[in-house]
C-alpha positions as CSV (number, residue, x, y, z in Angstrom):
1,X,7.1,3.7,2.7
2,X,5.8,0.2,3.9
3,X,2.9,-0.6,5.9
4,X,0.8,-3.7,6.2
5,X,-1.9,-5.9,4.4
6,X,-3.7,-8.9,5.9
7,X,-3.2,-12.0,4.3
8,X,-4.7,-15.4,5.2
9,X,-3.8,-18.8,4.4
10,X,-6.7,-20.9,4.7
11,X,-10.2,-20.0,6.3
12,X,-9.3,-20.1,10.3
13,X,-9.6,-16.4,10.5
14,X,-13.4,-16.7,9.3
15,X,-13.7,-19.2,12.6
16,X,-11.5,-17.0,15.1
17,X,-12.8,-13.3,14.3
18,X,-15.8,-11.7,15.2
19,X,-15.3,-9.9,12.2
20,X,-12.4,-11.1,10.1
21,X,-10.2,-8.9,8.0
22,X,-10.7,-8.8,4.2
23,X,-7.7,-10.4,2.8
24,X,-5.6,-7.5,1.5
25,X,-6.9,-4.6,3.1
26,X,-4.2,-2.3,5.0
27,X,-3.6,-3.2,9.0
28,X,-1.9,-1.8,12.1
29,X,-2.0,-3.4,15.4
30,X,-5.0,-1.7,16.5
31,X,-4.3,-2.3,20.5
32,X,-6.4,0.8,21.1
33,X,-9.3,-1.1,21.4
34,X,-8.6,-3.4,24.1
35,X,-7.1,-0.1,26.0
36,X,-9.8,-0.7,28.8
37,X,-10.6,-4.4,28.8
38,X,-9.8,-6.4,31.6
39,X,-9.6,-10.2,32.1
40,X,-13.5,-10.4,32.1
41,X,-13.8,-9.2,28.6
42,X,-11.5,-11.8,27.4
43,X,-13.7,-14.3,26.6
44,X,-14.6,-16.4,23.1
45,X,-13.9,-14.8,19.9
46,X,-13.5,-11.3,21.7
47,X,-10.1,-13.3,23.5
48,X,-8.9,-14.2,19.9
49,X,-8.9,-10.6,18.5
50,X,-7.1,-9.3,21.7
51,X,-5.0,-12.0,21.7
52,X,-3.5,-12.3,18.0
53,X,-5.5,-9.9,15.6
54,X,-4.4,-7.1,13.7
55,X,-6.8,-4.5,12.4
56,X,-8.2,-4.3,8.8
57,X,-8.7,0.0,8.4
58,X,-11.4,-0.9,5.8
59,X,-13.5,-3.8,7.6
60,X,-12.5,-3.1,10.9
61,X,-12.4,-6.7,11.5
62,X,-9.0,-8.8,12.4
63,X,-6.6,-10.8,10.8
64,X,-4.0,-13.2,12.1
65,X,-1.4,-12.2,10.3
66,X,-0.5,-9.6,8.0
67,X,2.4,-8.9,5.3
68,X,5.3,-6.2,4.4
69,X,3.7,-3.6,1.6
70,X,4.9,-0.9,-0.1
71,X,2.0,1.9,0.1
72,X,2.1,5.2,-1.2
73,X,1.7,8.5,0.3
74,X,-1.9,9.3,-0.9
75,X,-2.7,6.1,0.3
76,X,-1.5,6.8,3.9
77,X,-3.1,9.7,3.8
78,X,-6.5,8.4,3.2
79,X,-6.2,5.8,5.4
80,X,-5.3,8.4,8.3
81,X,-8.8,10.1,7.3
82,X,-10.6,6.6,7.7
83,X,-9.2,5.7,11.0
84,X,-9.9,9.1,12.1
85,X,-13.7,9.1,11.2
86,X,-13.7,5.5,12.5
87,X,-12.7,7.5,15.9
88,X,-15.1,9.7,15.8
89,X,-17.8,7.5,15.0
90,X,-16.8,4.6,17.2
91,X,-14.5,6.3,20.1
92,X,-16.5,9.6,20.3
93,X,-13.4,11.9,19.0
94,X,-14.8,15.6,18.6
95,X,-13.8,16.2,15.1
96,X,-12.0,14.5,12.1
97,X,-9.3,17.6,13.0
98,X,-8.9,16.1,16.3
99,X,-8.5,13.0,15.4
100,X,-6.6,12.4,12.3
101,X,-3.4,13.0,14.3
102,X,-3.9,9.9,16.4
103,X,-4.8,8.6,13.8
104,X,-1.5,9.4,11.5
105,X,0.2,8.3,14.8
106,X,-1.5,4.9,15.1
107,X,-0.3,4.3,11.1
108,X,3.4,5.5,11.8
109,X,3.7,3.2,14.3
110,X,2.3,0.4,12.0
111,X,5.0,1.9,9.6
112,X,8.0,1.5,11.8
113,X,7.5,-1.6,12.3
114,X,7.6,-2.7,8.7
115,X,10.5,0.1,8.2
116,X,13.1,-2.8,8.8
117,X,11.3,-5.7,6.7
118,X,11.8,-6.6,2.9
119,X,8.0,-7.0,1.4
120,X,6.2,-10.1,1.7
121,X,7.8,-10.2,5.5
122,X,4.6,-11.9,7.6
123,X,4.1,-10.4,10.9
124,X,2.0,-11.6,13.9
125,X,1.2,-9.7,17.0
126,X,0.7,-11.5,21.0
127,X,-1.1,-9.4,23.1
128,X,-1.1,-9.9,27.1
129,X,-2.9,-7.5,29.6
130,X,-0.6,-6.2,32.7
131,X,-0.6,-4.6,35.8
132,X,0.6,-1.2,33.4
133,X,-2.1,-2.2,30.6
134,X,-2.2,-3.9,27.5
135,X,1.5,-5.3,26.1
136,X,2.4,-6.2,22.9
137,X,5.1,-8.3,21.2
138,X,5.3,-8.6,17.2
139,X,7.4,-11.6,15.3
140,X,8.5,-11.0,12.2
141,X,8.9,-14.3,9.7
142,X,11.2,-13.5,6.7
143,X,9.5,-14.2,3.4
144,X,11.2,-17.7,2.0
145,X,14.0,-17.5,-0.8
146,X,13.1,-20.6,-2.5
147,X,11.4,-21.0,-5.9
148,X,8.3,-22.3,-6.8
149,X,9.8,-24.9,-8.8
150,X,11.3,-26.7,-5.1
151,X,7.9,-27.2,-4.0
152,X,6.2,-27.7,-7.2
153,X,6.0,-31.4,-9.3
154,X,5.9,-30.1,-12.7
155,X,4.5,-33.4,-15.1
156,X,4.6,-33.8,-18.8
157,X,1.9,-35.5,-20.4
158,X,2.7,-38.8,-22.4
159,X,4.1,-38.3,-25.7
């Protein structure tokens, strides 16, 4: 199965985010949250994470883009338990038993999207709030074929 990590390539999520996403750490879209916001809650760094941020499930923070993983089952499953508690803790849900189907659901989702994408596929997400709520829109940027060595200036030192 695949799913998501966030990745970063410089420091410009440290700057964006609230709270940005540990680099690594497994992601999904995490749209829930902006599931009541309206244009007066889109202001500053609280615009950015609506805007373009993907969801760390360990930090909670965002990340601007993420990448194409293989994960393992046992690994889904725990992270379906931490998003759970995290709804029960942050959203209110009555129990852990209540939750961890949303949960599971909120993970699939993040899974068929990465279904049709070799690893190391970056994705990014563009939120827009409309008349029917929040809408989102995900571009996928295929991992490049070239080799190191077509970027790299390998020198030998003077004989």
């Amino acid at each position: 199965m695949l799913l998501a990590r966030a990745i970063h390539f410089d420091e410009s999520d440290r700057n964006v985010f609230h709270s940005p996403a540990r680099t690594g750490e497994w992601a999904i879209s995490g749209g829930f949250e902006f599931s009541n916001w309206s244009e007066a809650d889109l202001v500053g760094k609280a615009r950015q994470a609506f805007a373009n941020g993907w969801l760390g499930i360990e930090t909670f923070g965002r990340a601007t883009f993420v990448a194409v993983t293989r994960i393992e089952q046992a690994e889904f499953d725990a992270l379906a338990e931490a998003l759970a508690r995290h709804f029960m803790e942050v959203y209110g849900a009555p129990s852990i038993e209540a939750a961890l189907p949303v949960a599971t659901e909120e993970l699939r989702h993040m899974a068929e999207l990465c279904a049709d994408h070799a690893p190391n596929t970056v994705l990014t997400v563009r939120r827009e709030l409309t008349e029917a709520g929040v809408r989102e829109e995900y571009r996928f940027i295929e991992a490049s074929e070239a080799g190191l060595e077509q970027f790299a200036i390998h020198a030998m030192p003077d004989e």
